[in-house]
N, C-alpha and C positions, 0 to 999 in steps of 0.2 A: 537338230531341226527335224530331220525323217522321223525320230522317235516321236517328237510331239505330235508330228501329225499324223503318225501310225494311232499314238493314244486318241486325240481326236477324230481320226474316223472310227476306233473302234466305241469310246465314249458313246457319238452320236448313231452310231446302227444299233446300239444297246439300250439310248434313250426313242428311238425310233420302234423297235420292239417292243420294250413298253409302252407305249403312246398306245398300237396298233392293238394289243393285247388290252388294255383299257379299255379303249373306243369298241371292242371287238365284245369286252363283257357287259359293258353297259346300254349297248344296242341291242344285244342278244338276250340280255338279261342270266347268260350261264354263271355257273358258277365258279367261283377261283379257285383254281391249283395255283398251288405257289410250288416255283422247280426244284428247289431248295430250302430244306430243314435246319434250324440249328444243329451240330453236335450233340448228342445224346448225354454227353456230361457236364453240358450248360446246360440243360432244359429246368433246373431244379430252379425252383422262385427264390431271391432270398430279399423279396419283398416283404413286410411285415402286414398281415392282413388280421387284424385284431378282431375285427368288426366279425369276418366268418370264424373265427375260432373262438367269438362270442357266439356263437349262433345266427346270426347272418347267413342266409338262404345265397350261397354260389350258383345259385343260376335263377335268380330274380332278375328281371328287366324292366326298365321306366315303363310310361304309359305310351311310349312310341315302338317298345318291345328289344330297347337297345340292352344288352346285358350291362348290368350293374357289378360285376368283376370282369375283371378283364379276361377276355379268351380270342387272340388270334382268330380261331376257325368261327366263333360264334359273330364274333365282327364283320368278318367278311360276309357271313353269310345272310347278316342282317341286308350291309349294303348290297349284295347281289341282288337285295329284293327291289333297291328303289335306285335303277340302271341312272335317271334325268337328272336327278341329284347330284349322283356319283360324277359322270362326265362335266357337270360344271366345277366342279371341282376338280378336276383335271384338268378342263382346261384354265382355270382362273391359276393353278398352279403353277400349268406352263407357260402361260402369258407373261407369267411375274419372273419365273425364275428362266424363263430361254436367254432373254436377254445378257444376264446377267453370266449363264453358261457362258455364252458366244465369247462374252469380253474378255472372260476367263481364261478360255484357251488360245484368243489372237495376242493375248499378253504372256500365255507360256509359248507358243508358237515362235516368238518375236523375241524372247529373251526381257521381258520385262514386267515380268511377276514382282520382282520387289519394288522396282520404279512405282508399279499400278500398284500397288499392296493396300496402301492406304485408300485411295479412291473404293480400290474394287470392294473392302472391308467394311466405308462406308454406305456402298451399295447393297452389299451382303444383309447389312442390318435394316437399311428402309424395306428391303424385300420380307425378311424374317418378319418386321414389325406388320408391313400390309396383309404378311400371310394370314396372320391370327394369332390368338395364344399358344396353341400345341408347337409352332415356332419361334412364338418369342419365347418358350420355355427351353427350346431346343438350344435357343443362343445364349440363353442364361447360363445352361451348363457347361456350351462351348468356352464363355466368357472366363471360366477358370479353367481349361484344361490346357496347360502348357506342352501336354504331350501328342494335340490332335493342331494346333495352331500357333503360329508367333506372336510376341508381344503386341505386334501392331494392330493386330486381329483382336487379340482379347479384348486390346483397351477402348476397342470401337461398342464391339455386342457388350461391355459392362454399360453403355449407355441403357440399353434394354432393360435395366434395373430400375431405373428413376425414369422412364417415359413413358410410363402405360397411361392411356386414355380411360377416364373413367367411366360407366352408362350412370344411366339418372339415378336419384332417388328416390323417383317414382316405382320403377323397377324394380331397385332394390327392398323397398317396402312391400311392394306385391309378393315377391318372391319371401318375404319374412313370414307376413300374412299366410298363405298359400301352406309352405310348410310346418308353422304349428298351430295350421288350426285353430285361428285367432284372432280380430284386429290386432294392430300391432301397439292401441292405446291402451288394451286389455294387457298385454305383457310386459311394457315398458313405460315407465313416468316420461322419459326424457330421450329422445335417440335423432342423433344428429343430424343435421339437415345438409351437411356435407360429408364425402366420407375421408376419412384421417389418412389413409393409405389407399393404395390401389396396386395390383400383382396382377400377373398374368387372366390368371384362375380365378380371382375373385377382389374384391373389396371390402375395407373396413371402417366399423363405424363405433361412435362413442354413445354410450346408453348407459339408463340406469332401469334396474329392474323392479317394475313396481310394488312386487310383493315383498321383497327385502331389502330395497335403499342401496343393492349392492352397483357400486360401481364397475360396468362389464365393455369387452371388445366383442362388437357381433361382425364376424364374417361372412359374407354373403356371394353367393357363387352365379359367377358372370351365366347373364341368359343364353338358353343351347351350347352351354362349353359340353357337354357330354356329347352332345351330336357333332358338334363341330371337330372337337379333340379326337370321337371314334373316327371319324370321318379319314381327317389326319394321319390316322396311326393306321390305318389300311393303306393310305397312300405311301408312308415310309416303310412299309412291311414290303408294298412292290417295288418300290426304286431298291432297298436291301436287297432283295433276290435277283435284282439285274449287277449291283454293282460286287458283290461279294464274289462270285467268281472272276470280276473283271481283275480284283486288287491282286485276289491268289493267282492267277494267272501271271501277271507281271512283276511281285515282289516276291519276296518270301515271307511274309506276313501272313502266318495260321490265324489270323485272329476270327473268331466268329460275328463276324459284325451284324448277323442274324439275330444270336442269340445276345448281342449288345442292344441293337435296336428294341427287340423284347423285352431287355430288361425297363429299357425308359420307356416304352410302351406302358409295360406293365405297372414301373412309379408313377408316372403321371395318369394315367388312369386310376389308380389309387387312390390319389392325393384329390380326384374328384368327390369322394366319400368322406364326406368331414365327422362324419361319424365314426371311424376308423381311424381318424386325426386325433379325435378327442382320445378314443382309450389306449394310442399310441402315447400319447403326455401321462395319462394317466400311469402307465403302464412304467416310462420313463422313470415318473417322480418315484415311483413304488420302489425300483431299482436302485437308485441311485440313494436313495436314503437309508437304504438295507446295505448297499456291497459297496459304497466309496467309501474313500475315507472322510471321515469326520469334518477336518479341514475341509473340504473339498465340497462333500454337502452341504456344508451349514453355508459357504458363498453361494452358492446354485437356487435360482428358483426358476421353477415353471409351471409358467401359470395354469390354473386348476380349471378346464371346461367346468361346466354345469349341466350333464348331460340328457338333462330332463328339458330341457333347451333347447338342445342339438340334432342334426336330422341330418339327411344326407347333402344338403347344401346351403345348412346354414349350422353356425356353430358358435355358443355363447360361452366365453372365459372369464376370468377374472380382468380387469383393467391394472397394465403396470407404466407407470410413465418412467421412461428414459432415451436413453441417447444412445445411438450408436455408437459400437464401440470404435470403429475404423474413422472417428471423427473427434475422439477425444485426442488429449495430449501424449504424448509420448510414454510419459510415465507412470501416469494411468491405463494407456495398453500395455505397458511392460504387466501391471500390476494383475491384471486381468485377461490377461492371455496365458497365465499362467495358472489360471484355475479353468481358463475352457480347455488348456491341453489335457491338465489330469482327468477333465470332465468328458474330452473324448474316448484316451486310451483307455480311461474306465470302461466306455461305451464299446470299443473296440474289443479292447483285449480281455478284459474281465466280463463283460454282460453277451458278448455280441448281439448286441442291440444297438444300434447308433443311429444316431441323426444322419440321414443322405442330405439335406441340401441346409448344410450352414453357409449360405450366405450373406455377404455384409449386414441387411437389413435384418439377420434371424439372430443379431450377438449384438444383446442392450447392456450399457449400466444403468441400473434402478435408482432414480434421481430423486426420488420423493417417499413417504411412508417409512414403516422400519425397517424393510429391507432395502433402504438405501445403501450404495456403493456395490450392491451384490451385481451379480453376472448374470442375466434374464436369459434363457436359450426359449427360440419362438418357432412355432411352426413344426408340427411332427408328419407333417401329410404324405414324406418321404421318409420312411426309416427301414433300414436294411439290416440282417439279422446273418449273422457268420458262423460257422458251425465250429462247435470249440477244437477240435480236429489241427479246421485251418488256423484258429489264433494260435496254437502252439507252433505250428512251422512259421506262421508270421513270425513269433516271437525269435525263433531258433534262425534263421533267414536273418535277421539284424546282426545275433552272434558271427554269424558265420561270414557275412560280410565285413562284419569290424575285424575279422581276425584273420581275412582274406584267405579262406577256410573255402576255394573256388568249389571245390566236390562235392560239400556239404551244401554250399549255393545252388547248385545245379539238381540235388537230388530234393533242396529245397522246392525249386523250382518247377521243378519235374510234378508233386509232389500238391501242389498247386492250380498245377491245368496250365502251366503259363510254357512248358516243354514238351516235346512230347518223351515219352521214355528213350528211343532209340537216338537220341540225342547226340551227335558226335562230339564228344566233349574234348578230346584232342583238338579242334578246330576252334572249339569254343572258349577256350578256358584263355589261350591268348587276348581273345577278342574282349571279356571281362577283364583280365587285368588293366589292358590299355583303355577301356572306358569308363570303370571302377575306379581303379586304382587312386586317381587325383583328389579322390572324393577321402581315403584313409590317411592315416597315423605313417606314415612311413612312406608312403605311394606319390608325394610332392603337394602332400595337400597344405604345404606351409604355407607353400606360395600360391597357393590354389585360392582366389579371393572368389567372393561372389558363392561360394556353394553352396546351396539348398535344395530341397524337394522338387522346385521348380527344374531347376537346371540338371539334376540329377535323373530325371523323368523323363526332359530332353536328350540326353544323355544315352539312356536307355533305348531309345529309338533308334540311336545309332545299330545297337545291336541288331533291332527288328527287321535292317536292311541286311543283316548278313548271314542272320539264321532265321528258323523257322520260331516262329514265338507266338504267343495266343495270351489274349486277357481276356481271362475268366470275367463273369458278368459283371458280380460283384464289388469286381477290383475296381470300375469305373468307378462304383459312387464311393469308394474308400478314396479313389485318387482325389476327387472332385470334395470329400469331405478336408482333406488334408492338405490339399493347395489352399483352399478357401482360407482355414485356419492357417496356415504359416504367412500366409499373404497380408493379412490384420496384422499377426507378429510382426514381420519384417519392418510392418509402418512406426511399430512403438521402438523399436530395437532391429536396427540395418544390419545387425551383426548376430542376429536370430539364427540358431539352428537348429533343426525341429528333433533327429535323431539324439545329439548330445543331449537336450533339454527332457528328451523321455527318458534317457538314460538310468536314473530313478526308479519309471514306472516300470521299464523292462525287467530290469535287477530283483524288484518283488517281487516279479512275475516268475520271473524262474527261481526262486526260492520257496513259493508259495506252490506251486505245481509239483505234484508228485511223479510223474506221467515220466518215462522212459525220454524221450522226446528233451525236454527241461532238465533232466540231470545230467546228458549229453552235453547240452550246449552249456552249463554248468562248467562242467570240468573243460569242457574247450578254453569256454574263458579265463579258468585259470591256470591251466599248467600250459609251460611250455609243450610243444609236439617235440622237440630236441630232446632237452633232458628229461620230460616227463616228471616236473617239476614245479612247487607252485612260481608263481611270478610272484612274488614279495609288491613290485609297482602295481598291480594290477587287484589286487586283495586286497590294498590300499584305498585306491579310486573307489572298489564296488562297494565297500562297506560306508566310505561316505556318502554314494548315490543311493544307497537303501537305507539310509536315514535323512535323504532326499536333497546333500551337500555336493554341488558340482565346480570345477572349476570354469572363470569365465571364460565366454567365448572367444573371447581376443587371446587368453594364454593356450586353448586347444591347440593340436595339431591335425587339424581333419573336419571335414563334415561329420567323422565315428571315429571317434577316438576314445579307448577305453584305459586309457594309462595315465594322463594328464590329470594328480591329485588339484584338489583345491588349496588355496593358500592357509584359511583360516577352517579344517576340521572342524566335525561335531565333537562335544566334551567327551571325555575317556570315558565315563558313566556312562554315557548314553550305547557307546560303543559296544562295551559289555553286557550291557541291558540286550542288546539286539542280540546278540549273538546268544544269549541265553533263551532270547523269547520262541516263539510258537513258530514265527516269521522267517528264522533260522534255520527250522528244522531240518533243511534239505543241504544246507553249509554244513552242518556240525558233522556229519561224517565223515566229510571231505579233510576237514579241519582237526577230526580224530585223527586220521591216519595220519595227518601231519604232525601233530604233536607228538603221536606216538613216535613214529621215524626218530624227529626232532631230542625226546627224552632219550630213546635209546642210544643214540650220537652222542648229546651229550652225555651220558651216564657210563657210555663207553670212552669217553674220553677222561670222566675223572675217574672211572674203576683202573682205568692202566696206572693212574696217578697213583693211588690208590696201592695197586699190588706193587709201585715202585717204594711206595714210604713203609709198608711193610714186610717186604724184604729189607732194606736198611735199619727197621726196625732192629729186626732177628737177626739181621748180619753186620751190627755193629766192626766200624773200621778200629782198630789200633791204633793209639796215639803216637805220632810219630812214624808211624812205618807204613801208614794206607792199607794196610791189610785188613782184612773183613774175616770176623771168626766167623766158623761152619754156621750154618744156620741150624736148631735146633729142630727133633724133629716133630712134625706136628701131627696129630691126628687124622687118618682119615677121614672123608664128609663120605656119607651113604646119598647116593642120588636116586632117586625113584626113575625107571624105564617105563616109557610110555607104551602102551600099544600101537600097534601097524593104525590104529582108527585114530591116536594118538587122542581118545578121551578116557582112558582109565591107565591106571599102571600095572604094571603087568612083572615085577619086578624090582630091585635095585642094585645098583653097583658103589663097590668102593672108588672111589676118586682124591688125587690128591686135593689139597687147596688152591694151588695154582693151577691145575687144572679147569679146576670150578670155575675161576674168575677167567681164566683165557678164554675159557667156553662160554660165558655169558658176558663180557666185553672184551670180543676181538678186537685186536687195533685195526684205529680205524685209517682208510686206505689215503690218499690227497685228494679222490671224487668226493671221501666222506667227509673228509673236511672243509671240502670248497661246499658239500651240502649243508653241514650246520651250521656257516659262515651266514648260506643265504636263507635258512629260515630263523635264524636271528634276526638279519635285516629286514624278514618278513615279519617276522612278530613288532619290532620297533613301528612298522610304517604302516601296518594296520592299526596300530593303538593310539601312535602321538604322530600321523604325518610324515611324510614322507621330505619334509623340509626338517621336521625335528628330531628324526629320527636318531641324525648322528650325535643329537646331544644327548639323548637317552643312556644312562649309564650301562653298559653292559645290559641290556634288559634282556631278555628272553625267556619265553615262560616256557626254552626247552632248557633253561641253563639253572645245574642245579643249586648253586649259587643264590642263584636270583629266587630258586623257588622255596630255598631256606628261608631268606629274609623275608620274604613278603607272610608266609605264614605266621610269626609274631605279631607282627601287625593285623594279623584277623584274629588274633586273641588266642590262637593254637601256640601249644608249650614246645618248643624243640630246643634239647641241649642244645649249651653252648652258641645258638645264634641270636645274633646284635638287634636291634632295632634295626627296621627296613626303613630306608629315605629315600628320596627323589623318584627316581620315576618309578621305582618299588615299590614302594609308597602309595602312588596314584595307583598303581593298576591293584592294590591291597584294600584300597578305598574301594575302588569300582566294585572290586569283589563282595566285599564285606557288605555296600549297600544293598547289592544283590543278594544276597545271601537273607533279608528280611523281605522277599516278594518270595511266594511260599513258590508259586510258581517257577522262577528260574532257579531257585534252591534245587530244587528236584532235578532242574535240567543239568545244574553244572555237578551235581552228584551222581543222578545216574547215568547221564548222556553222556556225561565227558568224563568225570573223575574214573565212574566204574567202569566204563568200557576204554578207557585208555587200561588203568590197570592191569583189566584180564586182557586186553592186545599185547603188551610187554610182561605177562606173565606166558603167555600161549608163545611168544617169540622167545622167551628165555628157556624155557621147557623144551621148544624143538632145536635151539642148541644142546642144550645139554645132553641130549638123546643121542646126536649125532654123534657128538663128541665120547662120550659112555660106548656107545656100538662099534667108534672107533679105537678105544684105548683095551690095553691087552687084560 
């Protein structure tokens, strides 16, 4: 109770000071200092402004002289000019939201914040909605952040999505008129006399365009939202400078809620220029039909401005009718949540270019036309642009959490802006496991129900009470894109998990990336850190995920679980196709050195065979007596001595023959036999599954055996071996099919065949060197 009311009077001498410092610049007409900056390493935009990097004048202003980009210091200083304004807006601010304060803190004061939860939630949102749009925009966003509010809160401000009041038609036509220059009988046959939608920011209407019969959506932007919304965002720009030292003061929460509030400043200010709307879509569609995949574009449409149209608050597109997708059937969101995920992390991780505000109403299926069934993404007026830097540590950050790799998390973190460097990671690394942990493969996440994005985000908060932590700008409108989407998923599939489900997109991602970074988290994921060894389970799983085959979520063990194959595999063909292709490239070295290992174990293990059946040869037993005649004697072999640089010879010595063959297959030790044991089991579970592995006859393409027979079957002559069957067979096929795409021919020749050869030629030459330098 002291604390609450400690926080209450420090709250209100903080809101008191601002009040006084308002009333103080708007009577005086001074100008604003704000007491507090963001951090120097948020101040970078990573707002997408198309419109200026078309040529778009950064310090153009309307005809009231308001800036038409957004700038903190030019906003303020507009409103420093017009003091009468400003203060009704303060006060109409605080009239609305004191009350509302008040109840706030006699219900923390009193112990009954979740009792009042609901009420005060509902009040929250008729204040937001009276405030104007720059707040109903506010609660839009709040309405999906599970990591700033509780469920009960969300599910109050998602009303704010469906209750916007519309203004006329009247209005709305002036404003058409106005901006291009035109009655509006001169540009359109047919334009509705209600309008279809209504948002914060603007409203929508149904027309046709009279010079081309095209069926179009025209968006038209609510009157003085520019004055109003700058208005706004100076007033949140000074409550931020009052409340941002209050929070660091009493938590440990680094977060710059300065340079947070700046960034929704800055989107919504943005999203005011639908001209920058438009060659954000444009810009979009140009991406995605260039860098996704195939699959993934050909479902995706979005619709095409007409820019010749478009102006800064008005903006004409193509007409597509459909349906929300958070309102269809279940199996139909399965179906189509599954192409807006590949359609984000493409946005994400592959373009850093995304959509900032996918909400409910911005994910259609196309109900009508021939792109019926496709996936409509709407509204580009927010999109945020990530520097490829960070999608690599994003990327690398997933690894290292799935493989509870805490060091690598922490420097991810670091790394990020979300740590600071001096980090006590001793204090911290506990604190992740116990908060982490429930979420992994091993960590209880069996019994772990309910895990998602959501709750894992909550989760994380835990942490921000006990260390210092900061979210970088960005990170908001990523969190706010990726709740939104997991939140439609969960409706179609309650067993949705958004990490296993990217699974796939990540696995290409670090196979596709050459970068330092990606070959790390690479080999993390597959060799044990014990014996530095691949995981046979695990080489399994990733090559089914990067031909995009995961097991269901009910057989997972985790929110991230990288080990959990699927039941029914991609075909062996397909397998080998990948590991061949272009896609692979960053696997196949990794997968050299295994094979190579692998051949030499095995080859060490039948050369001892080998020098056993030829001594018995030569040293035939006596019948009857078990004696063995002398063995006869045989030639010396000449071995070529390598140089100290061990690239030319420099040399040669005589050597006996068993010498030769001890030197180039020492027996091998019980580690080297428990190792060829398990990359046998690795080659079986990478090829045919990890369920059918043990039916697999002896396969191994380190066993030379298996790599005799399968060579008949691609039409190559080797004495004395049989026809190859069964799973010999199959992996003979896969080969052989390969072997006519001119492209992976080359790959399993040069990439694999030649450089395994000369790797187990360059490892049999520096025995034999050893061995020569050591014999008399």
């Amino acid at each position: 109770r002291r604390r609450a009311s400690f926080l209450e009077q420090q709250t209100l001498e903080a809101g008191t000071r601002l009040l006084e410092e308002a009333m103080n610049a708007s009577q005086q007409g001074s100008p604003t200092k704000f007491t507090y900056e963001s951090d120097k390493k948020n101040r970078q935009s990573y707002v997408s402004q198309q419109a200026v990097e078309a040529g778009d004048d950064p310090n153009a202003v309307d005809d009231e002289g308001l800036p038409l980009v957004y700038s903190v210091e030019r906003i303020a200083t507009f409103w420093d000019s017009k003091p009468e304004q400003l203060a009704e807006r303060w006060s109409r601010f605080l009239r609305i939201s004191t009350p509302f304060v008040t109840r706030f803190f006699f219900s923390l004061v009193n112990n009954r914040l979740w009792e009042d939860e609901a009420d005060l939630a509902k009040t929250a949102v008729d204040n937001l909605t009276e405030l104007g749009p720059t707040f109903i925009k506010l609660g839009q966003v709040l309405s999906i952040r599970p990591d700033v509010l509780p469920a009960v809160t969300m599910r109050e401000l998602s009303r704010l999505q469906d209750s916007i009041d519309t203004f006329s038609t009247e209005e709305a036509r002036s404003i058409v008129e106005f901006e291009l220059k035109r009655p509006i009988a001169e540009v359109f046959s047919s334009f509705g006399e209600k309008p279809i939608a209504a948002a914060s920011l603007a409203q929508v209407y149904r027309a046709i365009v009279r010079e081309t019969g095209q069926e179009v959506a025209v968006k038209v932007q609510r009157p003085g939202s520019l004055s109003t919304v700058s208005k706004d965002l100076y007033v949140l720009r000074r409550l931020a400078d009052v409340t941002q030292p209050l929070i660091r003061r009493f938590t440990n929460d680094e977060t710059d809620y300065i340079a947070l509030t700046e960034t929704f400043a800055e989107g919504l200010y943005t999203e005011l220029d639908f001209r920058n709307e438009a060659l954000n879509a444009l810009k979009m569609q140009k991406l995605m039909k260039e860098r996704a995949a195939p699959e993934v574009a050909d479902r995706l449409v979005i619709p095409s401005p007409l820019l010749e149209l478009t102006t800064r608050r008005v903006m004409v597109s193509e007409w597509v009718n459909g349906v929300r997708l958070s309102t269809l059937p279940q199996a139909e969101i399965r179906d189509l949540i599954a192409i807006g995920q590949e359609v984000f992390l493409t946005q994400l991780l592959e373009l850093g270019f995304f959509h900032g505000d996918p909400h409910p109403g911005n994910l259609l299926k196309i109900t009508e036309g021939p792109d019926t069934g496709k996936l409509c993404l709407l509204d580009f007026g927010l999109v945020a642009q990530v520097p490829e830097f960070d999608r690599d540590i994003i990327v690398a950050s997933v690894v290292h959490l799935g493989t509870q790799n805490w060091d690598g998390l922490i420097d991810d973190f670091v790394s990020l802006g979300f740590l600071a460097k001096d980090t006590d990671r001793g204090s911290l690394i506990p604190i992740l496991q116990r908060v982490l942990g429930p979420y992994l493969r091993g960590g209880g996440a069996q019994s772990f129900k309910g895990a998602n994005f959501q709750a894992l985000t909550q989760d994380l908060l835990k942490v921000n009470l006990e260390v210092r932590f900061s979210i970088p700008p960005y990170v908001s409108l990523l969190a706010r894109s990726v709740a939104t989407l997991e939140g439609v998923a969960l409706q179609g599939d309650p067993g949705y998990q958004l990490v296993s489900q990217a699974y796939p997109f990540v696995v290409r991602k670090l196979l596709k990336n050459e970068n330092r970074q990606s070959f790390s988290a690479l080999r993390e994921l597959l060799y044990d850190p014990v014996t530095r060894r691949l995981r046979p389970q695990r080489l399994s799983t990733m090559l089914q995920a990067s031909l995009g085959v995961i097991a269901d979520s009910g057989k997972q063990a985790g929110f991230i679980d990288f080990d959990t194959a699927p039941e029914d595999g991609a075909p062996l063909s397909e397998v080998v196709s990948f590991l061949l292709s272009a896609k692979a490239a960053n696997l196949r070295p990794l997968l050299n050195a295994e094979l190579c290992y692998g051949l030499d174990l095995g080859l060490r293990r039948a050369g001892r065979r080998l020098r056993t059946s030829v001594r018995e040869f030569l040293q035939p037993r006596i019948p009857f007596f078990g004696i063995r005649l002398p063995a006869p004697p045989l030639l010396p072999l000449i071995v070529p001595l390598e140089s100290s640089g061990g690239s030319a010879s420099s040399g040669v010595k005589l050597m006996q023959v068993e010498a030769v063959l001890d030197a180039i297959f020492p027996p091998l030790t019980p580690s080297d036999d428990v190792d060829l044991d398990t990359l046998s089991e690795a080659a079986r579970g990478a090829f045919f599954g990890d369920d059918h592995a043990g039916d697999a006859p002896e396969f191994s393409p380190f066993s030379v055996q298996t790599l005799l027979s399968i060579l008949p079957a691609l039409g190559l002559q080797m004495g004395g071996a049989g026809a190859a069957g069964g799973a010999a067979a199959d992996v003979a096929k896969a080969l052989r099919e390969s072997l006519t795409v001119p492209n992976l021919r080359s790959a399993l020749v040069d990439e694999v065949l030649l450089a395994v050869a000369q790797e187990l030629l360059r490892t049999w030459r520096a025995r034999l060197a050893v061995a020569a330098a050591a014999a008399p």
